[in-house]
C-alpha positions as CSV (number, residue, x, y, z in Angstrom):
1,X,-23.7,6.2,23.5
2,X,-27.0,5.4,21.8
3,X,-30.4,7.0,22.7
4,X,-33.4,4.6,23.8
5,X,-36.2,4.5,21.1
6,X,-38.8,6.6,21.5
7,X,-42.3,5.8,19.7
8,X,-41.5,7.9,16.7
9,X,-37.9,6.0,16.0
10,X,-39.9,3.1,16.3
11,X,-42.3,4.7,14.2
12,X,-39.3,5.7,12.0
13,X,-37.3,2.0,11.5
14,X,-40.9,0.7,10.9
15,X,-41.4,2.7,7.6
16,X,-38.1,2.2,6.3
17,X,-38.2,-1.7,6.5
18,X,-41.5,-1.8,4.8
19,X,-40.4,0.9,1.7
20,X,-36.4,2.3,2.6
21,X,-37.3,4.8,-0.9
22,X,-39.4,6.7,1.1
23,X,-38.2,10.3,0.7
24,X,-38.0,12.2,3.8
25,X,-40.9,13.8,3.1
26,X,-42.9,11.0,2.7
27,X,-41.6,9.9,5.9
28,X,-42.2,12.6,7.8
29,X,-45.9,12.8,6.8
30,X,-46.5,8.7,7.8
31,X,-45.4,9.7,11.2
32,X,-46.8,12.5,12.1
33,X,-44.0,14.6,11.8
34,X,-41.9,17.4,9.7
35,X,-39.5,16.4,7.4
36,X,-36.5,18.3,9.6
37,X,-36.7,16.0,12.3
38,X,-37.4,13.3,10.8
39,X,-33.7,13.7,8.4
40,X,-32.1,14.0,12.3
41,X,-34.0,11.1,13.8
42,X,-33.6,9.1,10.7
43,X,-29.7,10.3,10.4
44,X,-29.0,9.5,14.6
45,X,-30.8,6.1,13.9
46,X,-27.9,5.6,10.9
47,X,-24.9,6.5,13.0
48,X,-26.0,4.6,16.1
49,X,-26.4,1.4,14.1
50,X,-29.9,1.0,14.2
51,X,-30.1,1.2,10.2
52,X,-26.8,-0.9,9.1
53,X,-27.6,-0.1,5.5
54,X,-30.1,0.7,2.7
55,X,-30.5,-2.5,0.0
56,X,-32.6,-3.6,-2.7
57,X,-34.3,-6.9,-2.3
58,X,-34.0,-8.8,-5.4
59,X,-36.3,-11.7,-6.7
60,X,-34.1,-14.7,-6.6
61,X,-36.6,-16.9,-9.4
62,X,-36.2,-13.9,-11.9
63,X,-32.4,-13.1,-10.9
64,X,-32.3,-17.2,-12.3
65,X,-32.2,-19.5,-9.2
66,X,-34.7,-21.7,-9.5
67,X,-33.9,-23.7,-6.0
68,X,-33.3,-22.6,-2.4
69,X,-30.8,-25.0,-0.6
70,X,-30.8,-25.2,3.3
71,X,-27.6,-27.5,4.3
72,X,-26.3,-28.1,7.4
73,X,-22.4,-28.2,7.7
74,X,-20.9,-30.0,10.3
75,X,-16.7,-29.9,10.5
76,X,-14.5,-32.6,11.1
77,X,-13.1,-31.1,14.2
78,X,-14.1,-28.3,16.5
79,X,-11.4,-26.5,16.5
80,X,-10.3,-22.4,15.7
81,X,-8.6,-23.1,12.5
82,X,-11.2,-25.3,10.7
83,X,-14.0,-22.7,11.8
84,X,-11.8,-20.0,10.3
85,X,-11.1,-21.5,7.3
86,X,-14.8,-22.3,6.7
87,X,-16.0,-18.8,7.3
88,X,-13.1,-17.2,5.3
89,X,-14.2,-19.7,2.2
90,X,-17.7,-19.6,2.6
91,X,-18.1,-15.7,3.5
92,X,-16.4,-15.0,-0.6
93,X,-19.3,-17.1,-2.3
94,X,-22.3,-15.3,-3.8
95,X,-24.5,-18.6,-3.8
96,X,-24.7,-18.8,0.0
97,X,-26.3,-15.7,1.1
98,X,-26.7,-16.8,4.7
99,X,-24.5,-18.1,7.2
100,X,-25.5,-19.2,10.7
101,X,-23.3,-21.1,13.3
102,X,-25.2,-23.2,14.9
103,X,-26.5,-25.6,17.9
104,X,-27.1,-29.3,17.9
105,X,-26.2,-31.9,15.7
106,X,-24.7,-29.3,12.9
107,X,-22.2,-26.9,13.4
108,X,-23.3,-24.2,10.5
109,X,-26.8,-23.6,8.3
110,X,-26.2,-22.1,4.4
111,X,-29.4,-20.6,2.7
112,X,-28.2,-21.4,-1.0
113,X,-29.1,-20.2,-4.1
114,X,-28.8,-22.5,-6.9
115,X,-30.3,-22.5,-11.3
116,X,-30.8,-26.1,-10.6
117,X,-30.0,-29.8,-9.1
118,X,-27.4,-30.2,-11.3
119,X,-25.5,-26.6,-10.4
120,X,-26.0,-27.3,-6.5
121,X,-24.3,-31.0,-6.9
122,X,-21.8,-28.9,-8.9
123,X,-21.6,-26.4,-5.9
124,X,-21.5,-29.0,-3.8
125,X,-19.0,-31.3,-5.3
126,X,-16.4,-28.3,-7.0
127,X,-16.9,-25.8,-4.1
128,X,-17.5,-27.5,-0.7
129,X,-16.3,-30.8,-1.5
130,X,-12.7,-29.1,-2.0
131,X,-12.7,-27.7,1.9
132,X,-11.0,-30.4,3.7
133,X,-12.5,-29.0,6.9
134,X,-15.9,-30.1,6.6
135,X,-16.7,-33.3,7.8
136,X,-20.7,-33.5,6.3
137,X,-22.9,-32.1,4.9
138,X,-27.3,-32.5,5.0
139,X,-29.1,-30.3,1.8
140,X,-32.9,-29.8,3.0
141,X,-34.5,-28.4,-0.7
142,X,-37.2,-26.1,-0.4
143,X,-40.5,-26.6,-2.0
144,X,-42.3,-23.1,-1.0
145,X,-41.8,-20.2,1.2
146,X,-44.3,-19.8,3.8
147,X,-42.7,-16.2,4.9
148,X,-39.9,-14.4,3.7
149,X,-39.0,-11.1,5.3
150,X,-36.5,-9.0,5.8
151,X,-38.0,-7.2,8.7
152,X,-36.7,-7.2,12.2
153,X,-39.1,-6.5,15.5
154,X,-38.8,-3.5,16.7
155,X,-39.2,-3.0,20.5
């Protein structure tokens, strides 16, 4: 059974979204707070699922992508097996990074990572060209990020 947020856990998930290094200590004294209950709170918030995991956010232009790739997916046919078999394939590739099934006119959004044009058409061509259970595909290339965060709202 998980405990409703109080201020301080909200406090608490805050914190950790902006900077997760923050020591306990450091913690503590940002909300108000010794560093024993803070380690509990922080600890409960862990085991409840709050806080699914601690990662480093790497810069995707220095790590050597130079292009972001939003495509739409849409499968031949609606049906259990194709959906499977597309989020078997696409959940062991590093260049998608986000998955989303989806509303509408298209059945599933990728956020892609790609060096270049020419490794995305590869991608696109070697990789999801060879799943027999997509029936198209729309690439939307992204010229600038407006916001990119991590950060959920916390209530």
């Amino acid at each position: 059974m998980t405990e409703a947020l109080d201020r301080i856990d909200i406090q608490i998930l805050k914190e950790l979204q902006r900077d997760a290094k923050l020591t306990t200590k450091e913690l503590a004294a940002k909300v108000n707070l010794s560093p024993s209950p803070v380690f509990e709170r922080q600890k409960r918030l862990e085991r409840e699922g709050y806080i699914r995991k601690y990662v480093a956010v790497v810069d995707p232009i220095k790590a050597g992508n130079g292009i972001m790739v939003l495509c739409n997916v849409r499968l031949k046919h609606h049906s259990k097996e194709f959906s499977r078999q597309f989020t078997s394939v696409i959940s062991g590739i590093d260049q998608v990074v986000e998955c989303f099934n989806t509303s509408g006119d298209y059945d599933y959004m990728l956020k892609i990572y790609a060096r270049s044009m020419q490794d995305y058409q590869e991608f696109v061509l070697g990789t999801l060209g060879d799943l027999d259970c997509i029936g198209s595909l729309h690439s939307i290339f992204v010229i600038g990020e407006v916001k990119n965060t991590l950060s959920v709202p916390v209530r």
